[in-house]
Every structure is written in structure tokens, then in C-alpha cells.
N, C-alpha and C positions, 0 to 999 in steps of 0.2 A: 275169410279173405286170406290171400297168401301170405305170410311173415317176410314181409322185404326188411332187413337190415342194411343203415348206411353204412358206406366204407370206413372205417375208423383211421384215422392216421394218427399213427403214435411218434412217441421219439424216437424210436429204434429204426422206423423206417425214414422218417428226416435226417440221422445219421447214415444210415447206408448211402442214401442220395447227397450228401453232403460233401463235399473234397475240402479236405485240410489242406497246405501249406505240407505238413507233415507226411503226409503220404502221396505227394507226385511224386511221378516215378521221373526218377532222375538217368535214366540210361535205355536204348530201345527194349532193353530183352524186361524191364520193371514194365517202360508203357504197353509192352505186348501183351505179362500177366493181367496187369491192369483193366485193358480192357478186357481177356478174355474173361475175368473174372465178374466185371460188370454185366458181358452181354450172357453169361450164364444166369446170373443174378436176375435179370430179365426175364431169360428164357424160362428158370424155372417158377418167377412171377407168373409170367401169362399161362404155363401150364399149368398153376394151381385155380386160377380165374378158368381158364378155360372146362377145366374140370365140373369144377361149380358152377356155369354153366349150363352143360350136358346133362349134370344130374337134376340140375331143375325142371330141363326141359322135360327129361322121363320122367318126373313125376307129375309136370300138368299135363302131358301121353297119360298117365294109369289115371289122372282126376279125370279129366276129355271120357275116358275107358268108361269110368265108373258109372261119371251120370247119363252117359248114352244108354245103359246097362239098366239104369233107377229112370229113368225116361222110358223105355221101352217095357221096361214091369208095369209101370204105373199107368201105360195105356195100354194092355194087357187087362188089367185089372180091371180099367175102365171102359174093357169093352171095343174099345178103336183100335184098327189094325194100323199098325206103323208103316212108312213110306217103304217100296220094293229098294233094295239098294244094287 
């Protein structure tokens, strides 16, 4: 069966999501870093999700591969010819 792991949420990511007192940005050109710095923060979240992912999905592509591969040997072996495709 596949190894699905839950999402773990740690401290480090409830501070990142967190806003102090201490760090609003007190002038436009701070709120501009600010966000641009959140919706990077983001961006490169969902490309690491996104990533992982894609490589899952190629690997139940090569699993799909495999047993169609171990299916079709083993009616081979058995004698039965496989569906025309």
C-alpha cells in the first residue's frame, strides 16, 4: 500500500503564519516588503506541494507500468492472450 504521510505542522510554520505587534509594517514601502515577502513565502509553499505532488503521481505512472507488465506475463504464462489495445 502507498506510505501516505500527514501534514505535520510544527512551531516554526505557526510562526511564519503568525503577525506580531512587533513586525507590522509601519510605512507603505515595509507593507509592500511585507507582503511581497508573504506571497513569496506562499508561492514557494505551493511549489514544494506542488512538486510532491507530480512526483507521486510518476511514480503510481511506473506502479500502473509495472503491473500491467506482471499482468500481461502472467497471462503469457498462462496461456491467455491479452485484450488487442
Amino acid at each position: 500500500m502507498a506510505d501516505v504521510k500527514p501534514t505535520e505542522i510544527n512551531n516554526e510554520d505557526v510562526q511564519n503564519y503568525t503577525v506580531s505587534s512587533t513586525n507590522d509594517p509601519k510605512n507603505m514601502q515595509e507593507l509592500t516588503q511585507y507582503v511581497q515577502t508573504l506571497l513569496q513565502t506562499m508561492q514557494d509553499k505551493f511549489q514544494t506541494m506542488s512538486d510532491q505532488i507530480i512526483n507521486r503521481i510518476d511514480e503510481m505512472g511506473n506502479r500502473i507500468d509495472d503491473l500491467e507488465k506482471n499482468i500481461a506475463d502472467l497471462m503469457t504464462q498462462a496461456g491467455v492472450e491479452g485484450p488487442d489495445k
